[in-house]
Every structure is written in structure tokens, then in C-alpha cells.
C-alpha positions as YAML, in Angstrom:
chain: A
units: angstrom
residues:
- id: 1
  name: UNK
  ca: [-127.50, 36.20, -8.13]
- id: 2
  name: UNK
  ca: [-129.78, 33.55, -7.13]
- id: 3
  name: UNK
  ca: [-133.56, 33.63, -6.85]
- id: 4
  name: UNK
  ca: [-136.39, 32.41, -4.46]
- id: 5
  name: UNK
  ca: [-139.92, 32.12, -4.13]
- id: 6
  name: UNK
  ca: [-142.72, 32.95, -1.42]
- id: 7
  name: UNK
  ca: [-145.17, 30.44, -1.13]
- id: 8
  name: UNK
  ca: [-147.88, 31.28, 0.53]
- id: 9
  name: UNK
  ca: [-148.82, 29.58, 4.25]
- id: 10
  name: UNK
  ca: [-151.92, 31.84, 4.97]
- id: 11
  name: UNK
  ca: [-155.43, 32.56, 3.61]
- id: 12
  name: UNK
  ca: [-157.36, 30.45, 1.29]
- id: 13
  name: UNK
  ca: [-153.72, 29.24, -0.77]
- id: 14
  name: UNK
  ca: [-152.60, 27.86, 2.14]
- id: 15
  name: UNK
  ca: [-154.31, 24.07, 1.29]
- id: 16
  name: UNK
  ca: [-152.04, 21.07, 1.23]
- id: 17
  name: UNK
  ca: [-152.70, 20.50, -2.46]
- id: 18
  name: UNK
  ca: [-151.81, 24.27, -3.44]
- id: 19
  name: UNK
  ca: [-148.90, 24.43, -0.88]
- id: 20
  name: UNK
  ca: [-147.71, 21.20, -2.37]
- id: 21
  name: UNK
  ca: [-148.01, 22.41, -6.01]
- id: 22
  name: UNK
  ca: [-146.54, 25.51, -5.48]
- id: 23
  name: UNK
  ca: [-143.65, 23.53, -4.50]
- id: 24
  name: UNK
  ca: [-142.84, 21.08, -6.77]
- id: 25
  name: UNK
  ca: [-143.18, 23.79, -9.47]
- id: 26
  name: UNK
  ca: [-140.76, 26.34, -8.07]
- id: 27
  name: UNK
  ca: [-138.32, 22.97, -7.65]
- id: 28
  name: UNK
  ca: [-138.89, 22.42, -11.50]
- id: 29
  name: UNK
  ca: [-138.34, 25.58, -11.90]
- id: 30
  name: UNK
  ca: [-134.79, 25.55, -10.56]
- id: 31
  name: UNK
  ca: [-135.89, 28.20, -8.12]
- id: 32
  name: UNK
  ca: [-132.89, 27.83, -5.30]
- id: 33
  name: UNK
  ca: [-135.63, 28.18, -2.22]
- id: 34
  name: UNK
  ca: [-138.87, 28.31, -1.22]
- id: 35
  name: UNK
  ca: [-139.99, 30.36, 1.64]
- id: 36
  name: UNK
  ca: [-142.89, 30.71, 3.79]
- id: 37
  name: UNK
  ca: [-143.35, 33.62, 6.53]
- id: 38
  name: UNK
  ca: [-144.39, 33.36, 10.48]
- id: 39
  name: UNK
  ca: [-147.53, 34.13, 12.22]
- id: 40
  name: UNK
  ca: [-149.19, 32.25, 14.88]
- id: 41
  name: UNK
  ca: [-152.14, 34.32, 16.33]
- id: 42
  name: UNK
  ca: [-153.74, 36.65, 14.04]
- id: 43
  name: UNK
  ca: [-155.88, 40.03, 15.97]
- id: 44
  name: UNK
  ca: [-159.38, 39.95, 14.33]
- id: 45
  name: UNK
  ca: [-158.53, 43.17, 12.68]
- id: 46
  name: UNK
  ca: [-155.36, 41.99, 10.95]
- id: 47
  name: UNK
  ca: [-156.79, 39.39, 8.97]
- id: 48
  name: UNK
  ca: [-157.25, 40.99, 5.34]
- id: 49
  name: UNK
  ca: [-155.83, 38.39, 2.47]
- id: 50
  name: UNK
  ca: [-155.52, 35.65, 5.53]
- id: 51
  name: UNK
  ca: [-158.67, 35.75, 7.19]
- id: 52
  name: UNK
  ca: [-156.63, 35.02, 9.76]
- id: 53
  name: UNK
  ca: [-155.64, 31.39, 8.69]
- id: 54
  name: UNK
  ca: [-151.99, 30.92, 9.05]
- id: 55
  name: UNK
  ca: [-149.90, 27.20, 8.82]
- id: 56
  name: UNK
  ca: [-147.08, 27.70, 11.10]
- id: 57
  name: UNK
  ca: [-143.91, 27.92, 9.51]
- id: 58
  name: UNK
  ca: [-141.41, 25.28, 10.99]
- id: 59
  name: UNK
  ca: [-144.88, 22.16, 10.34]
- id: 60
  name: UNK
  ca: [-145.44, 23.50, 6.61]
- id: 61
  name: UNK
  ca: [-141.41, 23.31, 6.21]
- id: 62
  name: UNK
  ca: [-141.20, 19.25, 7.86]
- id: 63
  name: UNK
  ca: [-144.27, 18.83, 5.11]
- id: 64
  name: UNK
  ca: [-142.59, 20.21, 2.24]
- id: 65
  name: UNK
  ca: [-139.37, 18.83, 3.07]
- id: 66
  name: UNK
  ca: [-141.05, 15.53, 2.50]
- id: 67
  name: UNK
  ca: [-142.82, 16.26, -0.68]
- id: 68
  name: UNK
  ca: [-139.55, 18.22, -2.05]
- id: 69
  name: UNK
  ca: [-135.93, 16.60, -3.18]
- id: 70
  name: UNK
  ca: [-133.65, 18.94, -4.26]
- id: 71
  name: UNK
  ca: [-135.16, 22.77, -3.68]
- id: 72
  name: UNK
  ca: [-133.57, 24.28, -0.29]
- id: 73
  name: UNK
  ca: [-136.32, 25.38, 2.08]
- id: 74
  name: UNK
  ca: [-136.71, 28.78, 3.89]
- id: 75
  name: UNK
  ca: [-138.72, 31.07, 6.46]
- id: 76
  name: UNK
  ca: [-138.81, 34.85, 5.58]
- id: 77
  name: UNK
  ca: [-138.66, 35.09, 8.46]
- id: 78
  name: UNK
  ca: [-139.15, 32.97, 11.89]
- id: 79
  name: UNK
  ca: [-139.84, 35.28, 14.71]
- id: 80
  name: UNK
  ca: [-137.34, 33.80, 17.69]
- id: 81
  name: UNK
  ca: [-139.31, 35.46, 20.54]
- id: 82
  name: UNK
  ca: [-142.66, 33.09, 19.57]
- id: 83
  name: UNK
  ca: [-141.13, 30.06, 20.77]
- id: 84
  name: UNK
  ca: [-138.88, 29.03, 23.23]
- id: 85
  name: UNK
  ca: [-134.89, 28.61, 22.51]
- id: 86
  name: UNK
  ca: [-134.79, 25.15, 23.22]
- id: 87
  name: UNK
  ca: [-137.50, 23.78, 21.56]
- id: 88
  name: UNK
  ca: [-137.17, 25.85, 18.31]
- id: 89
  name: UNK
  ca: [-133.11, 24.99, 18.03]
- id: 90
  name: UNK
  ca: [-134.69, 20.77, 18.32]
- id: 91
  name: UNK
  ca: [-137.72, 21.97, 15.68]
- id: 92
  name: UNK
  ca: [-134.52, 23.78, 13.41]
- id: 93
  name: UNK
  ca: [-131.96, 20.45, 13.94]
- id: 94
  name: UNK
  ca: [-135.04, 17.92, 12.82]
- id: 95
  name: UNK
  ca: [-136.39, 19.80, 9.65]
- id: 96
  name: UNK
  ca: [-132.54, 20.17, 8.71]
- id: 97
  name: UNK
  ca: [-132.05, 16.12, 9.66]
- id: 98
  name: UNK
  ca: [-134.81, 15.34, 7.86]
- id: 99
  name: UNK
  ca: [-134.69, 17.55, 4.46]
- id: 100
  name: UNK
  ca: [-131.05, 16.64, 4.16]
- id: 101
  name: UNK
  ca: [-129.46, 20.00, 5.04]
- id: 102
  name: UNK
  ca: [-131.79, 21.99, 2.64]
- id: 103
  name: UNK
  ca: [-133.03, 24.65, 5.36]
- id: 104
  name: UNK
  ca: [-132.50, 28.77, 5.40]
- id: 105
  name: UNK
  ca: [-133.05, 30.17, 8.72]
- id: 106
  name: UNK
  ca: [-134.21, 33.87, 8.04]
- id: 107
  name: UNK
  ca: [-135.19, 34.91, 11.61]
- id: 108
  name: UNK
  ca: [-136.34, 38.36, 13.29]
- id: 109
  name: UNK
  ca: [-137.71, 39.91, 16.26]
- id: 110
  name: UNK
  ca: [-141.64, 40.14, 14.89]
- id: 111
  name: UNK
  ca: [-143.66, 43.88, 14.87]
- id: 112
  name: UNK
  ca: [-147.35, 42.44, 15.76]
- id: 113
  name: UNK
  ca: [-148.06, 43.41, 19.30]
- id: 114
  name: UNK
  ca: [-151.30, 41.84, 19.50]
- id: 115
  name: UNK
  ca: [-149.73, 38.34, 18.94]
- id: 116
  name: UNK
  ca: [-146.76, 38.96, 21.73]
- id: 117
  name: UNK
  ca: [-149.58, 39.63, 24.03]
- id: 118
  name: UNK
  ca: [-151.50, 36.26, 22.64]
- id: 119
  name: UNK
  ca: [-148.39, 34.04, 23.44]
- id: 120
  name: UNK
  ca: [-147.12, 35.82, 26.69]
- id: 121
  name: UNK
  ca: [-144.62, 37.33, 25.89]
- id: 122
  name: UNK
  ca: [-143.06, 40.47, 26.55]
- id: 123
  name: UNK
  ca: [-143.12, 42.42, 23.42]
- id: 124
  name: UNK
  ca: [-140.13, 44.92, 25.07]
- id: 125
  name: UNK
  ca: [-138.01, 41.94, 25.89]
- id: 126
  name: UNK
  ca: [-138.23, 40.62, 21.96]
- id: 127
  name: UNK
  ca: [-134.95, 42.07, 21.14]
- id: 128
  name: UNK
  ca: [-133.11, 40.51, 23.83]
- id: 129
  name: UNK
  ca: [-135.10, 37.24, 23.68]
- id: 130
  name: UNK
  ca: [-134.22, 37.47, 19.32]
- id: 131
  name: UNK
  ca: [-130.78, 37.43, 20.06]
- id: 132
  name: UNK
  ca: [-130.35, 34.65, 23.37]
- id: 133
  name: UNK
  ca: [-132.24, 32.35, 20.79]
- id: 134
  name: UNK
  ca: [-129.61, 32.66, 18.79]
- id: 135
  name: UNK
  ca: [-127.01, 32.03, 21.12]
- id: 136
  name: UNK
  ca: [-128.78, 29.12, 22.08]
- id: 137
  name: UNK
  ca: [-129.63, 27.60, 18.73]
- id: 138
  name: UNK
  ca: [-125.63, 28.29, 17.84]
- id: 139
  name: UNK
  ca: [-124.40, 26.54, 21.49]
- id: 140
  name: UNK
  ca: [-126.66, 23.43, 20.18]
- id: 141
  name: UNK
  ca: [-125.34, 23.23, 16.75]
- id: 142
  name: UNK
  ca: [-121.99, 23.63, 17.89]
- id: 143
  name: UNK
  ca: [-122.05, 21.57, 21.26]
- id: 144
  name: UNK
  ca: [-123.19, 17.78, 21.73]
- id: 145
  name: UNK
  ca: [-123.96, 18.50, 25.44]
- id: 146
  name: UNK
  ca: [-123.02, 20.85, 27.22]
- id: 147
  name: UNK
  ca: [-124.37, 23.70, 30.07]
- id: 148
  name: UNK
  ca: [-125.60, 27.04, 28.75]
- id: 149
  name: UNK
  ca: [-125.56, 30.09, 31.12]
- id: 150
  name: UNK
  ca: [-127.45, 32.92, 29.02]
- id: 151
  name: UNK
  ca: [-129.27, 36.49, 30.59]
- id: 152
  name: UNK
  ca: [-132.29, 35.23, 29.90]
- id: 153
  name: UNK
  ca: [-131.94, 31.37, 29.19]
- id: 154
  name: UNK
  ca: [-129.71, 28.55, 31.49]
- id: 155
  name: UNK
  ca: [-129.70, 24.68, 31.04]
- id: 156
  name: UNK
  ca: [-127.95, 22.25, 31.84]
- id: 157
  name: UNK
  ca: [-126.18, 19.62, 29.55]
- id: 158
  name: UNK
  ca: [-127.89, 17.32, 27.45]
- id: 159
  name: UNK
  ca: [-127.49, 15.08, 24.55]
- id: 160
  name: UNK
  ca: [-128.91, 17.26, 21.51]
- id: 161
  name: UNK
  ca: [-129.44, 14.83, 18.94]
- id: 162
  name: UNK
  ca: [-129.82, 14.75, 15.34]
- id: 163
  name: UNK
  ca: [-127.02, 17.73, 14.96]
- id: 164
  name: UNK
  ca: [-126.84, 18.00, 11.38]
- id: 165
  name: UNK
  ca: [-124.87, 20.89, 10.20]
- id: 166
  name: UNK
  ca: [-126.36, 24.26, 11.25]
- id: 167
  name: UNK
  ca: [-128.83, 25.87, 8.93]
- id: 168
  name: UNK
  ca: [-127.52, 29.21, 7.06]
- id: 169
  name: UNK
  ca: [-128.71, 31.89, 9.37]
- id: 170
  name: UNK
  ca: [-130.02, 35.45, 7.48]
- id: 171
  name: UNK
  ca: [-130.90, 37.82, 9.85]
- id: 172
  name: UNK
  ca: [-134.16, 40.28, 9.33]
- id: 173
  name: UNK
  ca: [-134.24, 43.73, 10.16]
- id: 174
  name: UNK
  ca: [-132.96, 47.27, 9.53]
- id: 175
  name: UNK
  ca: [-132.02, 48.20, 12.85]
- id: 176
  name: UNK
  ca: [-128.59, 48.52, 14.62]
- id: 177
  name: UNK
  ca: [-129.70, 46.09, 17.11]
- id: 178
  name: UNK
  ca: [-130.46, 43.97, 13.80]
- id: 179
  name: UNK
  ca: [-126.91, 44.75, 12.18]
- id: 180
  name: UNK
  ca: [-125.17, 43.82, 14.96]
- id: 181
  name: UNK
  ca: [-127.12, 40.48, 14.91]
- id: 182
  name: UNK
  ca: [-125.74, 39.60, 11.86]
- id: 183
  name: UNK
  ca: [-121.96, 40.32, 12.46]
- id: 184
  name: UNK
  ca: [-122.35, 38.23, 15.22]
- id: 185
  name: UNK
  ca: [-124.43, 35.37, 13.66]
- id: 186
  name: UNK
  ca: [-125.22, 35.81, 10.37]
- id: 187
  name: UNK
  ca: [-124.43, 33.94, 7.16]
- id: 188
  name: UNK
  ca: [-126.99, 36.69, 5.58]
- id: 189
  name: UNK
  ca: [-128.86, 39.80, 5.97]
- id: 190
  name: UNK
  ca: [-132.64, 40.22, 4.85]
- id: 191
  name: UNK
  ca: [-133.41, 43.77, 5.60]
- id: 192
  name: UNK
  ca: [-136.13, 45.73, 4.09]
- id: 193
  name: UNK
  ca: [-134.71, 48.86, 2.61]
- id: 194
  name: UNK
  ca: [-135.75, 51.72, 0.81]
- id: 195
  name: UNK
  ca: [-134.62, 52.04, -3.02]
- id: 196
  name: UNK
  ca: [-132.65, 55.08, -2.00]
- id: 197
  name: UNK
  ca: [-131.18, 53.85, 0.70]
- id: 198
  name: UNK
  ca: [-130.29, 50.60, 0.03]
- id: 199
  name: UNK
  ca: [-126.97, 51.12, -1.96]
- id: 200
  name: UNK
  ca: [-124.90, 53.27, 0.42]
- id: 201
  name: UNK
  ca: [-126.05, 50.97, 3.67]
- id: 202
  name: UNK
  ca: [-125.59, 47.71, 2.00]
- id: 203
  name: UNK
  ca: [-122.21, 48.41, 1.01]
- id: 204
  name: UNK
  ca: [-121.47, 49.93, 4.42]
- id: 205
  name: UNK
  ca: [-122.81, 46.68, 5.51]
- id: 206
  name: UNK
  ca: [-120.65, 44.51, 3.41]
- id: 207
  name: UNK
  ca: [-117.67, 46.49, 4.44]
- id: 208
  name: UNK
  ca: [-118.22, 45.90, 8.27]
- id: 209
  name: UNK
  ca: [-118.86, 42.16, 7.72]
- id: 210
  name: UNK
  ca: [-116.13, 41.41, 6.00]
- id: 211
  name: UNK
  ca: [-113.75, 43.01, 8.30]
- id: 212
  name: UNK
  ca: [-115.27, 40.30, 10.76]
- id: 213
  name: UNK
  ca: [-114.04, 37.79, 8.55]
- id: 214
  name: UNK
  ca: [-117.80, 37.56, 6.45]
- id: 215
  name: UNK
  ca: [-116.78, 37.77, 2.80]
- id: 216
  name: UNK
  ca: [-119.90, 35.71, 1.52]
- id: 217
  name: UNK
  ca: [-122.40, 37.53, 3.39]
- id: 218
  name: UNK
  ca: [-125.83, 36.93, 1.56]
- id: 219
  name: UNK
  ca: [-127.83, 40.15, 0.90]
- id: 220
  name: UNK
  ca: [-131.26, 38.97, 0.76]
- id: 221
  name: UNK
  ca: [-134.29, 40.74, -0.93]
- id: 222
  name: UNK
  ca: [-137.59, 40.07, -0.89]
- id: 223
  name: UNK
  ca: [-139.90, 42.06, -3.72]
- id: 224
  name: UNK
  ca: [-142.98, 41.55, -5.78]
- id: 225
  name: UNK
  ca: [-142.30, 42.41, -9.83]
- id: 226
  name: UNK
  ca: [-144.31, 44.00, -13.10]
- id: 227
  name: UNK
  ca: [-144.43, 40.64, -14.72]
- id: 228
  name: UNK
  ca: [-146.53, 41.80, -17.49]
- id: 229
  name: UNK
  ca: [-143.51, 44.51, -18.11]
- id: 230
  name: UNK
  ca: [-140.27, 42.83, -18.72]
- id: 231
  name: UNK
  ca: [-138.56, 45.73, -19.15]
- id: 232
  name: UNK
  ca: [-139.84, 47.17, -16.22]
- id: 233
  name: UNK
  ca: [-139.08, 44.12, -13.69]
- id: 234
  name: UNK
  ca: [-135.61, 43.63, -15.65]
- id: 235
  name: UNK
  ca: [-134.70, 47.16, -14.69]
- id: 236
  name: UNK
  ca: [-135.84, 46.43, -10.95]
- id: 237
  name: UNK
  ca: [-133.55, 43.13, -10.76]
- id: 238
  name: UNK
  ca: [-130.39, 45.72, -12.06]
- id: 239
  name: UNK
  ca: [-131.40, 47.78, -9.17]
- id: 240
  name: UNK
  ca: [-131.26, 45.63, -6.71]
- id: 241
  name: UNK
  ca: [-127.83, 44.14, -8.53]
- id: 242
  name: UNK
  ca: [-126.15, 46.98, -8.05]
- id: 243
  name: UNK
  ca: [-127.26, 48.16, -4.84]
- id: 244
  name: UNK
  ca: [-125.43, 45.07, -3.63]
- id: 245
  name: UNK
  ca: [-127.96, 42.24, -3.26]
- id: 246
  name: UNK
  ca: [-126.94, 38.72, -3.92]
- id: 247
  name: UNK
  ca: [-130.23, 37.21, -3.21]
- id: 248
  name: UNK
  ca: [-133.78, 37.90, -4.57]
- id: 249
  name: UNK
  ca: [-136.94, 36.50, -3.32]
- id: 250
  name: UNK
  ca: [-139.61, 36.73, -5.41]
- id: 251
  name: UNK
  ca: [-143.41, 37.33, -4.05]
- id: 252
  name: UNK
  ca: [-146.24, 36.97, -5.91]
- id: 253
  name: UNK
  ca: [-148.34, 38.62, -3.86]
- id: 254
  name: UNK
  ca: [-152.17, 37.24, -3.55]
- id: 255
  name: UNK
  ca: [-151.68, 34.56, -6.53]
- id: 256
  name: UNK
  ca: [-155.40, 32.65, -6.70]
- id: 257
  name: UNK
  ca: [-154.44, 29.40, -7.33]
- id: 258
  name: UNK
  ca: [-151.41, 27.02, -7.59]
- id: 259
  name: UNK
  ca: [-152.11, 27.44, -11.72]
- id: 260
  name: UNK
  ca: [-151.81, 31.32, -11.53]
- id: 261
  name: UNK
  ca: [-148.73, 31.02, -8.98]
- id: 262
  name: UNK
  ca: [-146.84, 28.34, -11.64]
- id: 263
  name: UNK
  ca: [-147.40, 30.93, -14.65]
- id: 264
  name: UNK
  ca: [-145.91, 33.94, -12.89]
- id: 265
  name: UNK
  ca: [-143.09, 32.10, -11.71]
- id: 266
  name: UNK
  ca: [-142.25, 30.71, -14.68]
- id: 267
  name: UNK
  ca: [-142.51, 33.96, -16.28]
- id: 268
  name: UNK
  ca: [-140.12, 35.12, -13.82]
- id: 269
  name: UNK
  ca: [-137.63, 32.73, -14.55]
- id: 270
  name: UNK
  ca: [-137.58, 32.68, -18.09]
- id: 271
  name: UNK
  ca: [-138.00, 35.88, -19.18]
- id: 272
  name: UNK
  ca: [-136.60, 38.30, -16.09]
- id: 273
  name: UNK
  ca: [-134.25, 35.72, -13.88]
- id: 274
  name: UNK
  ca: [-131.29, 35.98, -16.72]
- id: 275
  name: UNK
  ca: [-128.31, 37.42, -15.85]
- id: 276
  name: UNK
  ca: [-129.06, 41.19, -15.07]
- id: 277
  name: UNK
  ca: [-125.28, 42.36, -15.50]
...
């Protein structure tokens, strides 16, 4: 199992020296990733533990991937239908370029209504728009230049340079629209799952993926923890061991400060991220 950490790109956290902090701890750490989560245009009543200040995601990442060396760097998640193909697949190939091929792609289709209608587009379509962005962003990776011919998207060919190896894509979303998402792209899935549930559909999950060939399919989840119980967080990392999840992300929540944020995590790490078998 491997283990990630949130970092907060919204509210008062979100400063350069915090963000940058933050960082460098979790890298000290040996945390495997950082990740930081996408919002561009905040309604005035969604703004509680924000106030409505977000960094956007694919900036803070070119920032940290220049104040990082070694820690991989990831969004939980990028909604695809905020930005257009093209320019997020060049945004994607020059964060990857320039951190060295340290980049996670988590992407999803985005809930927020309000912020749809803020950037124009159509909040019915985002489904459809999720997955031609992904078609597009794999026909750059895997094509120098050539046309495209999508529903929704058509160019013609052009040089698309830096192509650095294509960033591990984990797919968000619980949905069969999601699912099928990741059998056709995914290198992971990042769903958010009921405790109940999430043993019977994860393996059902596993099973359909690797009869497509996807033995190694990351199972990503993304969960706060009683840090001041060990036995208590312990017993929720076995949990979500043997419901099937390879891949833990662990949010703090509303940390204060960059101090407050490197105690927890270190907490984490040393006395809950030990082998949970």
C-alpha cells in the first residue's frame, strides 16, 4: 500500500510559504504524492473553510514541481470539462516535462453547477466533454502530430511538443459512466465509496479490469483519520486493505498552519502508515 497527502490549495493555507512547507515535509516524509483538488469559481454561498480563495490546480502543481525533487505530484481530482482538451493535454505534457515525470492525473467530471455556469459550460454535456478530453489528452501523448476527429472536439495535425511519457491517469467517480472511463483509460480508480459497499464493488471492479488486460489497476482512497487514536485509524487503514485499496490519500482536513499539517503527517507515517496486513 502506498500513501499520499492533500495539501491544501484553498482558504487561508493556501500561501506560497505554507503550500511550500507542506511540501517539502510530506517529501521528507517519504509520502509517495502530494495532491491538491480543483476549483476555479467559487458561488458566494459555497465558500465555508475557502472563503472562496482557490489556487488552481495545474499553476500550484508547475510551482511545486519546482520547489520539490523526488515526491510525485497529484490532483484529486482535475475536472476535464473546466478547460479545454487542447490546452489542458499542453498544461498536463509541460508540468510532466518539467517535474521529470512525477505527475498523477486524477480527473472527473466536477458536481458544482454554479461554476459550469461561471465558465460556460454546459453542465449536461460534462460527461461527454470528461471523456473526449481524455481521448484527446491520450491521441497527444500517443501521437507527435496527427488529425483528431472527436464528437465534440476536431483538429488538425500539429507538432505537440514536450511529449514526455503520459501521466498515470486515475479516474474519479462512482458511476457506470465513471467505470467505464477507467477500463477504457485508466491506470487507477479514485471513487468515493461507502464502507459497506466498497468491498464487493471494488473487487467486481478489479475483476472487470483485469479481464481488459489491467492487472495493476490502482484503487485510490482518499480519507481523513483519528490521529489521536492509533488503534482506531490502524483499524480504518485494515479496512480499506481489505476492501481492496492499494492507494490511500491522507487528508487532514482544515490543518491551521504548515506546523500543525507537518505533526499530523508525521504522526501518520510513523505510527499508522506500517504495514496494516
Amino acid at each position: 500500500m502506498k500513501f499520499g497527502i492533500a495539501i491544501r490549495n484553498m482558504g487561508p493555507q493556501s500561501t506560497m510559504p505554507t503550500i511550500k512547507a507542506c511540501a517539502l515535509a510530506a517529501e521528507r516524509l517519504a509520502f509517495d504524492a502530494l495532491f491538491v483538488s480543483d476549483h476555479l469559481c467559487i458561488p458566494p454561498d459555497q465558500t465555508e473553510g475557502s472563503e472562496g480563495r482557490y489556487l488552481d490546480v495545474l499553476a500550484t502543481l508547475a510551482f511545486l514541481a519546482g520547489a520539490t525533487e523526488r515526491i510525485r505530484l497529484g490532483i484529486s481530482v482535475l475536472v476535464l470539462p473546466y478547460r479545454p482538451a487542447v490546452f489542458s493535454a499542453k498544461l498536463i505534457a509541460t508540468i510532466q516535462e518539467l517535474s521529470a515525470e512525477r505527475m498523477i492525473l486524477g480527473v472527473g467530471s466536477g458536481w458544482m453547477r454554479p461554476e459550469f455556469d461561471a465558465l460556460g459550460v454546459n453542465f449536461k454535456q460534462r460527461g461527454a466533454i470528461t471523456t473526449e478530453t481524455l481521448r484527446v489528452i491520450s491521441h497527444l501523448f500517443d501521437h507527435e502530430a496527427e488529425p483528431y476527429r472527436g464528437e465534440l472536439v476536431s483538429f488538425p495535425a500539429f507538432v505537440f511538443k514536450p511529449r514526455p511519457k503520459r501521466p498515470p491517469i486515475w479516474i474519479g467517480g462512482n458511476g457506470a459512466k465513471a467505470i467505464s472511463r477507467v477500463m477504457e483509460f485508466g491506470d487507477g480508480w479514485h471513487p468515493m465509496l461507502r464502507a459497506a459497499d466498497m468491498k464487493r464493488i471494488i473487487a467486481q471492479v478489479k475483476s472487470d479490469a483485469a479481464m481488459r488486460g489491467k492487472t495493476n489497476l490502482e484503487i485510490v482512497v482518499r480519507s481523513g483519520f483519528p490521529l489521536d487514536d492509533r488503534a482506531r485509524a490502524r483499524e480504518r487503514l485494515v479496512g480499506y486493505k481489505e476492501a481492496g485499496a492499494t492507494y490511500v490519500i491522507l487528508d487532514l482536513g482544515r490543518y491551521a498552519d504548515s506546523a500543525q499539517f507537518i505533526r499530523e503527517a508525521e504522526k501518520f507515517m510513523t505510527e499508522v502508515a506500517i504495514d496494516p496486513s
